[in-house]
Structure formats: structure tokens, C-alpha cells
C-alpha positions as CSV (number, residue, x, y, z in Angstrom):
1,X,-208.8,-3.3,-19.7
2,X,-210.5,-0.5,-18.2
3,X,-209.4,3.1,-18.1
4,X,-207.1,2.8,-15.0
5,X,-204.3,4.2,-15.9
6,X,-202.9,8.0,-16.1
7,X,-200.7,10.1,-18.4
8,X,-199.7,13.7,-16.3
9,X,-198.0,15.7,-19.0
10,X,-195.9,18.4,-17.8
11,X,-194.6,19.9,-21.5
12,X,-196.1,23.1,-22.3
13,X,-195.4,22.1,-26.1
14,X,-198.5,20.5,-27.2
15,X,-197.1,18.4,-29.9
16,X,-194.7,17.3,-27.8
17,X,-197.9,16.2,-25.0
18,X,-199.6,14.2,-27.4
19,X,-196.6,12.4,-28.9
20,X,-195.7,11.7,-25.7
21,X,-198.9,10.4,-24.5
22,X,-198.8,8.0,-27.7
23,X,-195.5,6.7,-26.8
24,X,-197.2,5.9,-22.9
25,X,-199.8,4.3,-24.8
26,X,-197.6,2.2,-26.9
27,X,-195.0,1.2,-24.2
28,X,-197.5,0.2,-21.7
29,X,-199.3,-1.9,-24.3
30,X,-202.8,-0.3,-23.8
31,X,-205.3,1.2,-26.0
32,X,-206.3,4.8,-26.7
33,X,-209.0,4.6,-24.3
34,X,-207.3,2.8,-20.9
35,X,-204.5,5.7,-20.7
36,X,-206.1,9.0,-20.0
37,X,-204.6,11.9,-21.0
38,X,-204.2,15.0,-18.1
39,X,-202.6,17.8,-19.1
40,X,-200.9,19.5,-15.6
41,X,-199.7,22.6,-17.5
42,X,-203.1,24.3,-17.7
43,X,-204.8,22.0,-15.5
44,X,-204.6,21.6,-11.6
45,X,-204.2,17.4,-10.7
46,X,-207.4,15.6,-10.4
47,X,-208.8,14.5,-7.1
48,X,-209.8,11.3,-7.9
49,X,-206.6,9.5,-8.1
50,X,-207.5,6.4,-6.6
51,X,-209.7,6.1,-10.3
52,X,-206.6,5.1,-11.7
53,X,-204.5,1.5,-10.6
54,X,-201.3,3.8,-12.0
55,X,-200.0,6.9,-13.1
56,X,-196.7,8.0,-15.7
57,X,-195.5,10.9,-15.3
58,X,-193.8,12.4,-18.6
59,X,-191.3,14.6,-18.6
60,X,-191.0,18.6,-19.6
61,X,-188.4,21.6,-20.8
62,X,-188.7,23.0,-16.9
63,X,-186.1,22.0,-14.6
64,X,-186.3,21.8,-10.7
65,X,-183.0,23.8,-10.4
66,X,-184.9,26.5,-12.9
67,X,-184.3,30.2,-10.9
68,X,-186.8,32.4,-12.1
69,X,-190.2,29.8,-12.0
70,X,-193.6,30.7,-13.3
71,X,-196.8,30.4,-10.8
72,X,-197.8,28.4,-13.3
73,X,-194.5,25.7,-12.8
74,X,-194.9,26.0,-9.1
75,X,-198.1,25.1,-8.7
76,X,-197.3,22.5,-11.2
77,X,-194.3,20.9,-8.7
78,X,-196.6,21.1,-5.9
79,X,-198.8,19.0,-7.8
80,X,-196.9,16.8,-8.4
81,X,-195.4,16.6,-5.2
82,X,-199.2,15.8,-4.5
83,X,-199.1,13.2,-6.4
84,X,-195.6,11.3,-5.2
85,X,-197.1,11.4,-1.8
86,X,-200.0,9.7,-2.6
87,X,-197.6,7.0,-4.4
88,X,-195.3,6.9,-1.2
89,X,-198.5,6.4,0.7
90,X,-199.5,3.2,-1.6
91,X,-202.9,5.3,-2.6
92,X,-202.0,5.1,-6.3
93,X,-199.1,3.4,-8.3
94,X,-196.7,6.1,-10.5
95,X,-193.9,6.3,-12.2
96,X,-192.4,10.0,-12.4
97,X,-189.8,10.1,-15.7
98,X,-187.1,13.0,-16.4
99,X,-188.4,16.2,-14.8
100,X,-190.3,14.2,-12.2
101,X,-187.5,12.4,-10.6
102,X,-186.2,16.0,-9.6
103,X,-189.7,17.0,-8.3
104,X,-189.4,13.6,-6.6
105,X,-185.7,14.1,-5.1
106,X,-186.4,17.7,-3.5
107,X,-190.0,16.5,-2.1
108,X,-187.3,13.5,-0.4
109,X,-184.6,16.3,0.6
110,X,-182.6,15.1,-1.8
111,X,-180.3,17.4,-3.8
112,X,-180.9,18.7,-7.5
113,X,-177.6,19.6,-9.2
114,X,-176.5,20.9,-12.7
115,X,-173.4,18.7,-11.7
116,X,-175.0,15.8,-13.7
117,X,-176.2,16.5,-17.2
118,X,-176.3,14.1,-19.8
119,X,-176.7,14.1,-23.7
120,X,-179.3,13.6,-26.4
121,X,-179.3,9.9,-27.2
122,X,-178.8,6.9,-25.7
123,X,-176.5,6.0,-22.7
124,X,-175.5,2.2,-20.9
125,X,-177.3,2.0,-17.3
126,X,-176.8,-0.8,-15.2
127,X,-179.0,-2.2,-12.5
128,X,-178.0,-2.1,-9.1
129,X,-178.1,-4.9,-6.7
130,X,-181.6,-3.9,-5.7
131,X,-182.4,-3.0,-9.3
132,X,-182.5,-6.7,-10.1
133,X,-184.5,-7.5,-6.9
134,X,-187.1,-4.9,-7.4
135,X,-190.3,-6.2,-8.4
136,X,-190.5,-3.9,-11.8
137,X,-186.6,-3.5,-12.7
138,X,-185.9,-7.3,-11.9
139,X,-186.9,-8.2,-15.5
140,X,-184.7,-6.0,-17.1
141,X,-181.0,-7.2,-18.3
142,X,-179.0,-5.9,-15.7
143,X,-177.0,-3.4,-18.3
144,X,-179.3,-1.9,-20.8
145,X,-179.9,0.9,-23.3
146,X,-182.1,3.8,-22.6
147,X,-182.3,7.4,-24.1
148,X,-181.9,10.7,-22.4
149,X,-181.5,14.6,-22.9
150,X,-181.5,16.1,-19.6
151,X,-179.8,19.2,-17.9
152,X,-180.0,18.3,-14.2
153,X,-179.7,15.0,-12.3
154,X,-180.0,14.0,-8.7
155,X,-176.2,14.1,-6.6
156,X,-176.8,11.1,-4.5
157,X,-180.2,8.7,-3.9
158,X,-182.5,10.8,-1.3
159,X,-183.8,9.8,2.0
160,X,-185.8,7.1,2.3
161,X,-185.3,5.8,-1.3
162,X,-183.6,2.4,-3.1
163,X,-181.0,2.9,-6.3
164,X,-182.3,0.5,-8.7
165,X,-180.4,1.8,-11.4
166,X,-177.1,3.7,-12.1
167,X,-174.2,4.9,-14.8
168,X,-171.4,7.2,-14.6
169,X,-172.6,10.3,-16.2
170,X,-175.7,10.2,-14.0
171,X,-174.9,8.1,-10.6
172,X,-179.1,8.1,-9.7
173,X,-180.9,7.0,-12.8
174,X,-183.9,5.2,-11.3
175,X,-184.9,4.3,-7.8
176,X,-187.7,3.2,-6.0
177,X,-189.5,4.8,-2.9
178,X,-192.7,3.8,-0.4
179,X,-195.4,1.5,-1.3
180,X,-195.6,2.6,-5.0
181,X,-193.4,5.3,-6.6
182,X,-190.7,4.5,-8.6
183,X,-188.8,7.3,-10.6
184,X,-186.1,7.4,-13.8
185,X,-183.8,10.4,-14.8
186,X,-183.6,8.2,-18.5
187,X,-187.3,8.3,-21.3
188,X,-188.4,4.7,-20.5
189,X,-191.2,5.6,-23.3
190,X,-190.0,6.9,-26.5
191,X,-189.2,4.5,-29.8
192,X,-185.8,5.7,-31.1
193,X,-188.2,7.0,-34.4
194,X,-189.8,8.8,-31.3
195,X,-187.5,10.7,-29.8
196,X,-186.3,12.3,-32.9
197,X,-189.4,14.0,-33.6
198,X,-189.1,15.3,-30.2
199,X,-185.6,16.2,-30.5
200,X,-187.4,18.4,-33.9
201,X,-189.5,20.6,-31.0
202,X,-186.6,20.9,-28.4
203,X,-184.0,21.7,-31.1
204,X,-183.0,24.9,-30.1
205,X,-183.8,24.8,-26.4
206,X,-180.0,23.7,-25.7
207,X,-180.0,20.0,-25.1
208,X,-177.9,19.4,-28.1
209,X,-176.3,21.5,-30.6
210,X,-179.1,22.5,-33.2
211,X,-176.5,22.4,-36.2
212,X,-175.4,18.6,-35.3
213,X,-179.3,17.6,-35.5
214,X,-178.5,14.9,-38.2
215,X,-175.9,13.5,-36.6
216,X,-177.6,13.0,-33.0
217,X,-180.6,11.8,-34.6
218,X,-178.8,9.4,-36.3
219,X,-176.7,8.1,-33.4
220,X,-180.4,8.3,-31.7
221,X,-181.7,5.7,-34.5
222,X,-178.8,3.2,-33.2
223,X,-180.5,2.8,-29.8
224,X,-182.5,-0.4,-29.4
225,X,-185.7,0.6,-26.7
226,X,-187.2,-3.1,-25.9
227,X,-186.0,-3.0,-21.9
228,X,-187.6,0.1,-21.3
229,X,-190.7,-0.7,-23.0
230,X,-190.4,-3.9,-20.7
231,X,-190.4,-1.6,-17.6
232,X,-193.5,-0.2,-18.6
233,X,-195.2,-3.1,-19.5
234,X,-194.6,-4.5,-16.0
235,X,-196.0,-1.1,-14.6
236,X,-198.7,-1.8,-16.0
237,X,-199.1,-5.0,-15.3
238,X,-198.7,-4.3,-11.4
239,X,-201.4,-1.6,-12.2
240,X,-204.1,-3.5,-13.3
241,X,-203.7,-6.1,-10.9
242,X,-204.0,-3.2,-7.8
């Protein structure tokens, strides 16, 4: 394989970036050099886009519904907002994660609430009717396991996009929308061994309680991560074949 595929990181923590970039790299089954690494914190989105069959977008401590936004995390969102459009458009293949299926659902004129936050570890999310139709989320079981830490969701799916996937704390966890953007509120990338070393950066920026860190991470640990890691492997797949 070529290098046709793109990591966008959006976490200012640079620990965080690169362990997140691994867990891309692992997930979508491709080596160091077919997943190029492009850090959107302190650098504007390249122009070239249509280098790339595909593009994962990670995910980030900024939220959509944040009040008092840097320059730096606007020009960010209008980035990516850049980049969904191009997606939309069928110009590139992506697949926005966490923090980018808010950027996703405004640029729609969808609504961004606080109303739907959702704890550190993992959660049940079933497949929608659509979900198991859908050319990426079809090979998944249609109730499965992911992991999430979030403190915003979307209220209700936006214009112009299909629910692929749902659950009760979160009603919109994935959906799809255009020719070639598909987004998930849930991590479809970390291992559970992952997403504890994470949870060591973000422990005190409120997504859990900092004191109950060995007992998260060990209720993390029980999580079993092979159907996400399938949704990324058929991202992929659909990548290199564009």
C-alpha cells in the first residue's frame, strides 16, 4: 500500500497525537508509512487532499458547544468543516471520530447539545436499520461494544444525514452523509490497553472522576474492541480501492 491514507489530529496534547495516530495505524491495518500523520492544531489542512484515498479524523479535549474558543480552535473547525465538504462532495473518503461528529453536525445544521454526555469506558450501541445496510457498518454485529468519554453529543441526526448507529445515553452515535463521510460520537480506534494511557493525559480534565482512575480503567480493560477495529479496516479497504 501506498501512502493514501490521512491521520488529522486535533489534540493539542502531543502524547496524546501520536498515541492516537498509532492506534489509526493499528486499527486500519497499515504500516507506519501508508498513514500520514497531520497535525491540525498548529497546522492549517493541506490542499492536496485528493493525495489521500481517505482520511480519520481523531478526536480532541475542545468541544463544539466550547464558549470562549481560541482563533486557533476556530480556524481549526473551519478546517475541518473544509474537509467534511470535500467528503460530502465524494473528493476524498473520511471518517470524523468524537469531536468531529460535532464539527460535522453544526456544518449539517444540526444541533450540538450538553444534553448527551457519556462516560469513560465502554457503552452497548446498536445498529440501526440502515446501519446494517451501510456499505462500512453492515459488517459489524448489529449490537456491539465501543468506548467513549465525551461531554457533548448530537440531539437528533442532522439534515441530509443516515443513523447508522444508536444507544440510549447518546441517541446519534454514528451516521453517514454524501458520497463519502461517515462520522461516530464512540473511539472506533483505541485498544482497551489504549485508552487508558489516554485516560492518564485527560485525567483531570473532567471526563471522569480523577480519584476513581483505577476503577474506570479497570472497567475500561473489560471492553472487547474487535468491531470497531473491523469498521476501520473496511474504511480502509474502501480507501484503497478509490
Amino acid at each position: 500500500m501506498t501512502a493514501r491514507l490521512l491521520y488529522v489530529c486535533a489534540r493539542p496534547q502531543r502524547t496524546a497525537a501520536v498515541a492516537e495516530w498509532a492506534s489509526f495505524r493499528d486499527g486500519l491495518g497499515v504500516g507506519d508509512a501508508d498513514l500520514v500523520h497531520h497535525d491540525l492544531v498548529r497546522d492549517p489542512l493541506p490542499d492536496d487532499l485528493d493525495r489521500y484515498g481517505g482520511v480519520v479524523v481523531g478526536g480532541s479535549p475542545f468541544n463544539v458547544t466550547d464558549p470562549d474558543k481560541t482563533d486557533d480552535q476556530r480556524r481549526l473547525e473551519r478546517d475541518l468543516e473544509r474537509l467534511a465538504g470535500a467528503a460530502i462532495d465524494g473528493r476524498t473518503n473520511a471518517m470524523f471520530t468524537c469531536y468531529g461528529i460535532g464539527v460535522v453536525t453544526r456544518l449539517l445544521g444540526g444541533e450540538v447539545t450538553l444534553l448527551h454526555p457519556e462516560g469513560t469506558g465502554p457503552t452497548d450501541i446498536s445498529l440501526t436499520v440502515a446501519g446494517r445496510d451501510d456499505e462500512l457498518f453492515g459488517i459489524l454485529n448489529p449490537r456491539f461494544e465501543a468506548l467513549t468519554a465525551h461531554k457533548e453529543g448530537t440531539a437528533s441526526v442532522p439534515p441530509g444525514a443516515t443513523l447508522l448507529a444508536e444507544n440510549d445515553a447518546c441517541p446519534v452515535q454514528a451516521y453517514r452523509v454524501g458520497a463519502g463521510l461517515w462520522a461516530t460520537q464512540f473511539h472506533p480506534e483505541p485498544t482497551a490497553d489504549a485508552f487508558v494511557a489516554r485516560m492518564v493525559v485527560y485525567r483531570d480534565a473532567g471526563y471522569f472522576d480523577a480519584d476513581a482512575f483505577d476503577e474506570v480503567s479497570a472497567h475500561v480493560r473489560t471492553v472487547s474492541v474487535e468491531q470497531p477495529t473491523l469498521l476501520l479496516r473496511s474504511f480502509a479497504a474502501r480507501a484503497v480501492a478509490a
